[in-house]
Structure formats: C-alpha cells, structure tokens
C-alpha positions as CSV (number, residue, x, y, z in Angstrom):
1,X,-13.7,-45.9,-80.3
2,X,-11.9,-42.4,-78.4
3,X,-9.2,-45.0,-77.4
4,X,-8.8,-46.2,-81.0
5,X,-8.5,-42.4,-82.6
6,X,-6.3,-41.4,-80.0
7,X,-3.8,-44.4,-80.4
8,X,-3.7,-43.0,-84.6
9,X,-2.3,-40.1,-83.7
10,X,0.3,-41.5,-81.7
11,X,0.9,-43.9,-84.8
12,X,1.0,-41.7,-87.8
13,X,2.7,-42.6,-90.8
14,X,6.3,-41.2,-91.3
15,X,6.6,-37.8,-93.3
16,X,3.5,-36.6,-92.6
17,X,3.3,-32.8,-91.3
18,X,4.8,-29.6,-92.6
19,X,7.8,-29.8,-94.8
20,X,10.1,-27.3,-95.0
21,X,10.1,-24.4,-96.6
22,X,13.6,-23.6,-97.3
23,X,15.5,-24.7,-100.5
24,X,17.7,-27.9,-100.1
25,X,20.8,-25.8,-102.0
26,X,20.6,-23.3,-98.9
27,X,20.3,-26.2,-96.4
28,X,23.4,-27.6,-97.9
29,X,25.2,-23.9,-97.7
30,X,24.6,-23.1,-94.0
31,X,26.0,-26.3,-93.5
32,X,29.1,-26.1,-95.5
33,X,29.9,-22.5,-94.2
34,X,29.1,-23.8,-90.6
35,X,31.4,-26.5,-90.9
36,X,33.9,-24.9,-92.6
37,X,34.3,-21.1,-92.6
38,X,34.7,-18.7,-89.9
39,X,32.8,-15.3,-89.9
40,X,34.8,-12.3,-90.1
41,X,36.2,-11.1,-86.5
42,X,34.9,-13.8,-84.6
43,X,36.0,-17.9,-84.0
44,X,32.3,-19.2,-84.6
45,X,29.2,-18.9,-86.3
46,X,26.2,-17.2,-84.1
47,X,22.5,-17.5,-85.3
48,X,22.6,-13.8,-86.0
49,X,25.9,-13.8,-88.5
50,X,24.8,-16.6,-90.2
51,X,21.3,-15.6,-90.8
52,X,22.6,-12.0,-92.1
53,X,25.5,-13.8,-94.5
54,X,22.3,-16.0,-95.8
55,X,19.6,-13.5,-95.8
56,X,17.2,-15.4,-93.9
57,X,16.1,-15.4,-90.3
58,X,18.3,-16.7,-87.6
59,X,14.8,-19.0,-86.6
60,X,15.6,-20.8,-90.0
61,X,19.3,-21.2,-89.1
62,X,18.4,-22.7,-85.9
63,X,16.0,-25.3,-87.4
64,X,19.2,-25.8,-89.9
65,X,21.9,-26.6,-87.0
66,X,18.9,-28.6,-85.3
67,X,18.3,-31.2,-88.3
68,X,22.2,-31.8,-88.5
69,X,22.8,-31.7,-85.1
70,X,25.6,-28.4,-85.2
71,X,26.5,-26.6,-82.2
72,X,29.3,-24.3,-83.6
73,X,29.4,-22.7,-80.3
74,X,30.6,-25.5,-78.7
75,X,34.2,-26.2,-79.0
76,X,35.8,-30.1,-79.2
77,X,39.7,-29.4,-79.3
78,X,42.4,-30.4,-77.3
79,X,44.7,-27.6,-76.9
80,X,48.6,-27.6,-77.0
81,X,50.8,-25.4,-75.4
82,X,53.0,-22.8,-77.5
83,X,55.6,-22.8,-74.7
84,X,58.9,-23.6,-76.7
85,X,59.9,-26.1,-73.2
86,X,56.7,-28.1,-73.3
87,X,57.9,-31.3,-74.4
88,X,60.7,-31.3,-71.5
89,X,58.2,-29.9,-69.0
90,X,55.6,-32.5,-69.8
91,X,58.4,-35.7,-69.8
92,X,59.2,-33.7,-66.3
93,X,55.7,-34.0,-65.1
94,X,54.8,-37.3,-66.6
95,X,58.2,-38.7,-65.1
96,X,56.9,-37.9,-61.8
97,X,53.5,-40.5,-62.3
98,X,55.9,-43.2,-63.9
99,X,58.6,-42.7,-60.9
100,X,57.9,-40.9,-58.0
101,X,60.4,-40.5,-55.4
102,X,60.2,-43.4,-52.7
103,X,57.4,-42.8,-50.0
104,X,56.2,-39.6,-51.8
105,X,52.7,-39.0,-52.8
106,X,51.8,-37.1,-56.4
107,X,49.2,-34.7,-56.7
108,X,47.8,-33.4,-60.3
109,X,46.1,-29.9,-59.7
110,X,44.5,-28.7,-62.9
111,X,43.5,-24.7,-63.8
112,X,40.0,-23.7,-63.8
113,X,39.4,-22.4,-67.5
114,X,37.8,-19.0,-68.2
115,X,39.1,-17.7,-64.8
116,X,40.9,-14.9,-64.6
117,X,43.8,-15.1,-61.7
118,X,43.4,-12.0,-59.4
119,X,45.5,-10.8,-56.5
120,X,44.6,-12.1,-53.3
121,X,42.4,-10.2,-51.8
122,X,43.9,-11.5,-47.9
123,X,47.3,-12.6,-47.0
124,X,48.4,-16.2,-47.6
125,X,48.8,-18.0,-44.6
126,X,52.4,-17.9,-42.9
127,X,54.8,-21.0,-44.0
C-alpha cells in the first residue's frame, strides 16, 4: 500500500499545484519589453531594472524569464567589423585557405574576447 501512495505522487495529474499569482497582461509586458526594449544606459535587461520599470520583485521577473525560457544577458550575434577595408582584408585572408602558397602551411589564430592586450611584462624572445 506505501508503494502504491508513493508511485501517486510521482503520477499527479497535470496543473495541479500553485498557480501563479501575477496577472497574464504583466506576463505578456515583461516579455515584450525583454524582447524588445533596452533599459536606459545599459544593452540589456537585469532582474533589478526590470522589476523597478514593472514594480514588482525581481523574484517574479525571474520566474517570468524562466517560463519563457529568456536569458537577456546572454548575447547571440555575430559581430561585423566597422573597419572601412574589411571586405578586401577578409577576401585576403580567405584567399589564403582557398590558395595557399605551394608547400606552405596556414594557421588561423583567433583573439580571446573580453581580454584586454597589456604590455609585456618580459622581453619577447630574440628573432
């Protein structure tokens, strides 16, 4: 009989448990202005600006962004160069991959982002 009641609560029926207690309409706003606004002076939402431009606690916003699945502080883009030469640097570059020089090898290196170059600390080695 134990075995039995334990295997119902495994089993309950769907929508059972606490529903939320915040509005649909404000459900559909912090999603909207997630999706599609930007606070002022900053590139993305945080819990805290969003919960003071709704007037509700930034716990709310979070179980918001959970139930659609937003993570405004994580950024998808690719990012293009402004540099006024890119196109000829890049046909430059991917010229190289489609014909290298005979019996040359060609390396890609790519930047770390986030990392700020600083001045050796030792000397390079000589040449």
């Amino acid at each position: 009989m134990q075995r039995a009641d334990a295997q119902a609560f495994e089993t309950d029926a769907p929508g059972r448990g606490r529903k939320p207690t915040y509005p649909e309409q404000l459900r559909k706003l912090a999603v909207r202005k997630t999706t599609q606004e930007t606070p002022p002076n900053a590139t993305h939402w945080s819990l805290s600006t969003m919960a003071k431009a709704l007037k509700v606690s930034s716990r709310t916003v979070g179980r918001i962004w959970h139930e659609h699945g937003l993570k405004p502080h994580l950024v998808r883009t690719f990012k293009v160069s402004n540099d006024p030469r890119f196109a000829e640097k890049l046909e430059e570059v991917i010229g190289l991959y489609l014909n290298a020089p005979e019996h040359a090898i060609v390396l890609c290196c790519d930047e770390k982002s986030q990392v700020q170059a600083l001045d050796r600390t030792q000397p390079g080695l000589p040449r």
